[in-house]
C-alpha positions in Angstrom: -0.8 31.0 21.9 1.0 27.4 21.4 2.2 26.8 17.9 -0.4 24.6 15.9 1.5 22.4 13.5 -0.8 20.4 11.0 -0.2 17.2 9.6 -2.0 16.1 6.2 -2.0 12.1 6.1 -1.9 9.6 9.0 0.2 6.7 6.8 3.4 5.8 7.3 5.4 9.1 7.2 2.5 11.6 8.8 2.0 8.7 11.7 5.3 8.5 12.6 5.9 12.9 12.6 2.6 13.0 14.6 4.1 11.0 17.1 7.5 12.1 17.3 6.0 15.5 17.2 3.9 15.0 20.4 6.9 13.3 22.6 9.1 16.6 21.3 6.2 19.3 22.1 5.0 18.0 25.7 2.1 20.2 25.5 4.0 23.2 23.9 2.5 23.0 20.4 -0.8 21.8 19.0 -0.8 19.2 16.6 -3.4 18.1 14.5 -3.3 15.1 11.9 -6.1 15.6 8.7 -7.1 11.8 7.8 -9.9 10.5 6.0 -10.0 7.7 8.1 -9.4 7.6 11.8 -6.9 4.3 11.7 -2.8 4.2 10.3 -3.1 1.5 8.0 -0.5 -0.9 7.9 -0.1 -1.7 4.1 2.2 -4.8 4.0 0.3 -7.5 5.7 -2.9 -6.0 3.3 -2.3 -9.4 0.9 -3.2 -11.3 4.2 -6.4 -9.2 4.6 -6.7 -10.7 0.8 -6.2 -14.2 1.3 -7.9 -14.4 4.5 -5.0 -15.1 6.5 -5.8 -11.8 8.5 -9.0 -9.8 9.5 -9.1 -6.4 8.1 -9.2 -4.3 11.6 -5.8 -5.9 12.8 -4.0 -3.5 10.5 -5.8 -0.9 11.1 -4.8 1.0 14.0 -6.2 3.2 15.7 -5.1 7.1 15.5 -6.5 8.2 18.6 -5.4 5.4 20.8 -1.9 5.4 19.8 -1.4 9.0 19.4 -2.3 10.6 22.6 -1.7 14.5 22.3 -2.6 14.5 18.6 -5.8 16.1 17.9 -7.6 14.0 14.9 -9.3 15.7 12.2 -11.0 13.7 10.1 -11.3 15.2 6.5 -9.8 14.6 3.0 -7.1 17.6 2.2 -8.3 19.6 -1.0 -5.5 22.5 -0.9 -2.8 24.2 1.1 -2.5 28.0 0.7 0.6 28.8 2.3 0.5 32.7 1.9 -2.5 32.3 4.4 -1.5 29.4 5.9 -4.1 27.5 5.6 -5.2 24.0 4.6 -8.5 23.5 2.8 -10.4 20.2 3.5 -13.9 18.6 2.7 -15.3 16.5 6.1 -17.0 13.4 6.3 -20.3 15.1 5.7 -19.0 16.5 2.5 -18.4 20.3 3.5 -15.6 22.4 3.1 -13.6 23.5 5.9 -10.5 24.9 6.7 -7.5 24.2 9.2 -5.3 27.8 9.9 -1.3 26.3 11.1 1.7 27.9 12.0 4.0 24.5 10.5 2.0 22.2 7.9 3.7 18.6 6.6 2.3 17.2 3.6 2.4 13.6 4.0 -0.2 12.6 1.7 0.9 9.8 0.5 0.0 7.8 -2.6 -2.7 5.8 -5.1 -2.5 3.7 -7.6 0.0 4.4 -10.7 -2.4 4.6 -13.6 -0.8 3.7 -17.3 -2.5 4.9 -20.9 -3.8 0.9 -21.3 -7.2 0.4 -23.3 -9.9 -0.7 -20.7 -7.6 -0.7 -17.7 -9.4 1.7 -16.0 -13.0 -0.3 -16.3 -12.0 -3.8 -16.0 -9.0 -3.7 -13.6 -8.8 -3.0 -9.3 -5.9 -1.9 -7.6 -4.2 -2.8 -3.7 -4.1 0.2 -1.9 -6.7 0.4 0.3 -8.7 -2.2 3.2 -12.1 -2.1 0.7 -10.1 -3.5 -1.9 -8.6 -6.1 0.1 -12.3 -7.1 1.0 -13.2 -6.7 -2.3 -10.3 -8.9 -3.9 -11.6 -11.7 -1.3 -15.1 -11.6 -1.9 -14.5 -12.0 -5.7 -11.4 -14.8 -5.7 -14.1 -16.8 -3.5 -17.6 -15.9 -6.3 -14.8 -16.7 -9.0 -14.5 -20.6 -7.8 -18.2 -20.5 -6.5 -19.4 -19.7 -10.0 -16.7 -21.8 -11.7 -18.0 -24.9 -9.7 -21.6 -23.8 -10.8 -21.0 -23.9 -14.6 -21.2 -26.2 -16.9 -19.0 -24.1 -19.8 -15.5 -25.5 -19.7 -14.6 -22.1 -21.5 -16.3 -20.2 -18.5 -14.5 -22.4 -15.7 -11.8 -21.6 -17.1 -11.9 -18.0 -17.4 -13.0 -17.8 -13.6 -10.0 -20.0 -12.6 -7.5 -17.9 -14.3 -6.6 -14.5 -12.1 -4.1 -12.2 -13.7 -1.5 -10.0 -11.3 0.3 -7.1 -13.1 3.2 -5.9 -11.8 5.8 -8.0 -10.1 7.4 -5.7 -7.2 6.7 -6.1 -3.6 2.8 -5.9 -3.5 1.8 -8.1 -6.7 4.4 -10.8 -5.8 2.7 -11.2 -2.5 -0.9 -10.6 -3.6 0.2 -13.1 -5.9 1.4 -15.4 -3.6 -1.7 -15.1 -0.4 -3.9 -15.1 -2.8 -2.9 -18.0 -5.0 -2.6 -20.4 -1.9 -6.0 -19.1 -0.7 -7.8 -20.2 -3.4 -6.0 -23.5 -3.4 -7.8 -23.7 0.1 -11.1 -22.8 -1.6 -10.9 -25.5 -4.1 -11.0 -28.0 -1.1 -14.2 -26.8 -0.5 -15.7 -27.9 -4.6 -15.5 -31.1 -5.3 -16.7 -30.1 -8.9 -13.3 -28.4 -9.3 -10.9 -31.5 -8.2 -9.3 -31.7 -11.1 -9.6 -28.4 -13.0 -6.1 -26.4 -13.6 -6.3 -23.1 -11.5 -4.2 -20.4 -13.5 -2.6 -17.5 -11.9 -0.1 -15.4 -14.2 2.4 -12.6 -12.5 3.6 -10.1 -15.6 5.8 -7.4 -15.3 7.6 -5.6 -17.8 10.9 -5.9 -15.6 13.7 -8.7 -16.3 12.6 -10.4 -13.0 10.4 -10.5 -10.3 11.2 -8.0 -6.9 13.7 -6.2 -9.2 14.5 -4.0 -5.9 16.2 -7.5 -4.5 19.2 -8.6 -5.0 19.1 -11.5 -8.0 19.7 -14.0 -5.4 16.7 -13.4 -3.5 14.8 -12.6 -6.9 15.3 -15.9 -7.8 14.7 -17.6 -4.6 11.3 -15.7 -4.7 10.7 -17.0 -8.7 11.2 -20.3 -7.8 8.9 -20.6 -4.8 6.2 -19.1 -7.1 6.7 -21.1 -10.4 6.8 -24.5 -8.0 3.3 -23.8 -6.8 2.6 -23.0 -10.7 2.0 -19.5 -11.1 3.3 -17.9 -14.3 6.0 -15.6 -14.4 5.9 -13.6 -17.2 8.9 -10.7 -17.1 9.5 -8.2 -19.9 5.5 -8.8 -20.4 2.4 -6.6 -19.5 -1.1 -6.1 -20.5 -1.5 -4.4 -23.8 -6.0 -4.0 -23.1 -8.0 -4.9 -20.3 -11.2 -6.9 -21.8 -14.5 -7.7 -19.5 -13.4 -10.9 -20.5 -9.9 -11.2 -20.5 -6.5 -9.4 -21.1 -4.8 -8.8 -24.3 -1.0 -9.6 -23.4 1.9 -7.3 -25.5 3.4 -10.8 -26.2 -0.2 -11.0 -28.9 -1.8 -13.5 -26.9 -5.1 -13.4 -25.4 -5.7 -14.6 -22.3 -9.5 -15.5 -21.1 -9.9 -14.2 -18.0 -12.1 -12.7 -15.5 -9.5 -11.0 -12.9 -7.4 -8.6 -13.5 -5.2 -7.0 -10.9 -3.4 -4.2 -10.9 -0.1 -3.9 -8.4 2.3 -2.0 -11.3 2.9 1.3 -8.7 1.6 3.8 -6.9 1.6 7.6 -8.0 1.8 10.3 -5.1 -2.1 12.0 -4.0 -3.4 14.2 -6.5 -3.3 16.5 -3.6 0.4 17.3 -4.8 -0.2 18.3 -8.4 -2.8 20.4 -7.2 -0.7 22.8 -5.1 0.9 24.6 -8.1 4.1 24.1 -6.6 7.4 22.5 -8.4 7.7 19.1 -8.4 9.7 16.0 -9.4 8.4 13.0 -11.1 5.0 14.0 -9.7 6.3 14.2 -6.2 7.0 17.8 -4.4 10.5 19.3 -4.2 12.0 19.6 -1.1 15.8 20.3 0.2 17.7 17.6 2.5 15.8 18.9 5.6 12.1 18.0 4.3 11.3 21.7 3.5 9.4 23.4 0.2 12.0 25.9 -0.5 10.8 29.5 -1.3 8.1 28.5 1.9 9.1 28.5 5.1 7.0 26.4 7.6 5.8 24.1 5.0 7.7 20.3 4.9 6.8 17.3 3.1 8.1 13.7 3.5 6.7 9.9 2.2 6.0 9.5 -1.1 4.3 13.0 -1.8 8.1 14.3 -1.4 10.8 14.6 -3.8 13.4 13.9 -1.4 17.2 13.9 -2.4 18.7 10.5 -1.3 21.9 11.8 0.0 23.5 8.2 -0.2 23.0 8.1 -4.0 23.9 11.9 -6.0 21.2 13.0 -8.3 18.8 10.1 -7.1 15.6 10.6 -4.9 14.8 8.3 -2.1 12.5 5.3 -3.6 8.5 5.6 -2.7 8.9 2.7 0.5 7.9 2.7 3.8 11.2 2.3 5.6 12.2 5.8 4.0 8.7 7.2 4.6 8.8 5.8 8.4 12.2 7.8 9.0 11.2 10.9 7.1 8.4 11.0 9.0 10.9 11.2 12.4 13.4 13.4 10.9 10.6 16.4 9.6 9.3 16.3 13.1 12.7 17.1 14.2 13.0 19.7 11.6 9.2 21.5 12.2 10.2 21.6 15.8 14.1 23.4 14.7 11.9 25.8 13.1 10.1 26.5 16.3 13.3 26.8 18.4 13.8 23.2 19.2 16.8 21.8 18.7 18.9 21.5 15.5 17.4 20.8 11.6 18.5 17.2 10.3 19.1 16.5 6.8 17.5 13.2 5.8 20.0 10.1 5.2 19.5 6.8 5.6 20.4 3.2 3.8 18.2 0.7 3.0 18.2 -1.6 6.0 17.0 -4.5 4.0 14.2 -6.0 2.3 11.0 -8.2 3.3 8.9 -10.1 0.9 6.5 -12.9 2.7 5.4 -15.2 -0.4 2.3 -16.7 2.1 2.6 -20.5 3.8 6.1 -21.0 5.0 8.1 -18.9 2.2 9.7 -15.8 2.6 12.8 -14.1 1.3 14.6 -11.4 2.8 18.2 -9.4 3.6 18.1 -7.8 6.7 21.5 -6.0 7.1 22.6 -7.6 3.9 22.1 -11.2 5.0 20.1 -13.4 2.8 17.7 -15.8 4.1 15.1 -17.8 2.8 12.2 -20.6 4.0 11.4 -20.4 7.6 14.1 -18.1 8.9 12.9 -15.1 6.5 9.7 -16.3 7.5 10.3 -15.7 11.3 12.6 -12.9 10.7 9.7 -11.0 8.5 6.8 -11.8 10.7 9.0 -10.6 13.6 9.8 -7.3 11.8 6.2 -6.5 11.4 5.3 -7.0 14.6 7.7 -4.5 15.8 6.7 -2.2 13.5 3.2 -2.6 14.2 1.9 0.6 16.8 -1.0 -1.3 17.8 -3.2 -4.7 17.3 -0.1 -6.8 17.9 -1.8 -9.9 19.9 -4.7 -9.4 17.9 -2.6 -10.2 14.4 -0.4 -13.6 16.2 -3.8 -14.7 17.0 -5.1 -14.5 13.6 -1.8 -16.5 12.5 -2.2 -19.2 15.1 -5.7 -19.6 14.0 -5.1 -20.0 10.4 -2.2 -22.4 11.0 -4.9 -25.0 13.3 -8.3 -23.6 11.7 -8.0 -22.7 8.4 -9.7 -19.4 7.3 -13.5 -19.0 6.7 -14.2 -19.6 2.9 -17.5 -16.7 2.7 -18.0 -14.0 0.7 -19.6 -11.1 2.3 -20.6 -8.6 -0.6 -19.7 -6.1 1.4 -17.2 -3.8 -1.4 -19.0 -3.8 -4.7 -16.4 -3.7 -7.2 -18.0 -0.4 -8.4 -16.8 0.7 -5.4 -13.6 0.6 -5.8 -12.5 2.0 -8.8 -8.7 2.0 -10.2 -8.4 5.7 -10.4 -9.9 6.4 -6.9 -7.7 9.0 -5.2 -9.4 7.9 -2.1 -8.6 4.0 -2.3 -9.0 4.0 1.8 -13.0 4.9 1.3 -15.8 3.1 -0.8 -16.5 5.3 -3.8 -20.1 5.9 -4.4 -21.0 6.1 -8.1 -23.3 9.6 -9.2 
């Protein structure tokens, strides 16, 4: 019988092993990929999903349209018992099942990075998932609607102040979509003309995209504090409030959005295994294996990987390393199954992307700085080509907001119940029992 190779997660890294997986096997192996969901979710244009800018299904792809040969199991990975080789899941139904493999790769990938902060759990939502996209969108929009419906200048103001912690890649640009997007709103309530919208970025850091060069850092800080958002380095929230945020400067700040882009932390999947890990992550060698286990690999952020370009470092949680770890273990499972040779992992950072929403951007591809309209070309461009499906579907949504505008309704679809800071699932609605 054909070797049956099992992939746990379908983000960045389990995606791209799936697929290099099939084009290596050519019908000589069974693969199967364990998902919750059946689409890859492409997380950096989620701030546009935020703002409006984009709809959610154009970044989500479909799994089995763009990974013919892949059989998809959809299921949320429990355990892996690798003396019985076997992977424990519950299904969509809620029942446990099992998957028996011959080769399993963890690629579980990551939630949101929880910190010991007073009320941060009750009164603050994470970015890592399309319902709390939809959820951030419905509530910036009920913010100004119920700021234009009060008659409390203390309320109004509360409503029009929206607090992002954590200044890396995902809160500058939340930050940035979102702060333009409910500049559009306001064009919509005459009652708010002339009321100050207040949007604060804190991070504990010295500057904002610390994983930039300072150049590009500042290029970034500029083109937010311009449009008027505060930057707030070597700050954080000391305790969430249902009303506001007590900063660890002493002040208080009224508020009645609090969100919460400081990290991610990989899936609790990982701690559960029992095995050793590394800064919460699992320990593997420079070919993507668990050692002491043969057939099992891991990659993405659920992996301790050795960055072989930096001694005694491991490869940062991103998804250019979690894209090419995801190629280089399929290379690796298939070595193991008499296919070719193993691979150690090594690559350099090929550059960084941040789009700031409108017409800024900054980036470095190859080391070159750019800012304005050609980062803005060259990072729409990259995403495109890194895009496996919904392509024409996403320029179409960016043509349409550059003539139309986007649609200024709030569709209560994502309570914010629903979407809890310390979901492990952030890709599902959470039901409250």
């Amino acid at each position: 019988m054909a070797p049956h190779i099992v992939v746990v997660g379908g983000g960045f890294a389990g995606f791209h092993a799936a697929r290099r997986l099939a084009r290596m096997s050519r019908g000589r192996a069974r693969i199967t990929l364990l998902n919750p969901t059946d689409y890859f979710l492409y997380l950096p244009l989620l701030p546009e999903v935020a703002a409006g800018v984009l709809e959610p299904r154009r970044v989500a792809v479909s799994l089995p349209a763009t990974l013919p040969g892949v059989r998809l199991v959809l299921g949320e990975a429990e355990h892996v018992d690798p003396e019985r080789h076997e992977v424990g899941y519950r299904d969509p139904d809620g029942d446990p099942r099992r998957l028996g493999y011959d080769r399993v790769v963890l690629a579980a990938g990551s939630v949101n990075k929880l910190l010991p902060i007073p009320g941060l759990a009750e009164h603050a939502h994470g970015f890592r998932g399309i319902p709390e996209a939809l959820y951030l969108r419905d509530h910036l929009i009920r913010q100004v609607e119920l700021a234009a419906a009060t008659d409390d200048p203390a309320e109004r103001a509360a409503r029009l102040t929206f607090v992002v912690v954590g200044a890396g890649y995902t809160g500058t640009e939340v930050a940035a979509h979102c702060q333009l997007a409910v500049r559009d709103l306001l064009r919509h309530q005459p009652a708010l003309a002339h009321e100050r919208v207040r949007w604060m970025l804190l991070d504990v850091a010295p500057r904002v995209l610390p994983e930039l060069s300072p150049r590009l850092s500042r290029i970034a800080d500029r083109v937010l504090r311009e449009r008027g958002i505060e930057v707030l380095t070597g700050c954080s929230v000391a305790e969430a409030l249902a009303d506001g945020v007590r900063l660890t400067d002493g002040r208080t700040v009224p508020a009645r959005t609090l969100i919460w882009c400081v990290g991610v932390r990989p899936d609790p999947l990982i701690e559960d295994l029992g095995l050793r890990t590394e800064q919460g992550r699992l320990v593997v060698d420079e070919y993507l294996s668990v050692p002491g286990y043969p057939g099992v690999f891991a990659c993405g952020d659920a992996a301790a990987v050795p960055d072989l370009t930096r001694a005694g470092r491991l490869t940062p949680m991103t998804a250019q390393h979690a894209v090419r770890q995801g190629t280089a273990v399929a290379h690796n499972v298939a070595a193991s199954l008499g296919v070719g040779r193993r691979r150690r992992y090594k690559h350099r950072d090929l550059g960084f992307l941040v789009d700031l929403g409108g017409r800024d951007a900054a980036a470095n591809p190859l080391g070159v700085p750019l800012s304005g309209w050609p980062a803005k070309a060259v990072t729409r461009g990259f995403h495109l080509l890194s895009l496996p499906g919904n392509r024409r579907r996403i320029m179409a949504d960016w043509v349409l907001d550059a003539v139309a505008g986007r649609p200024a309704v709030e569709l209560g679809l994502v309570p914010g119940a629903g979407v809890p800071l310390d979901s492990a699932a952030p890709e599902r609605i959470s039901v409250p029992t």
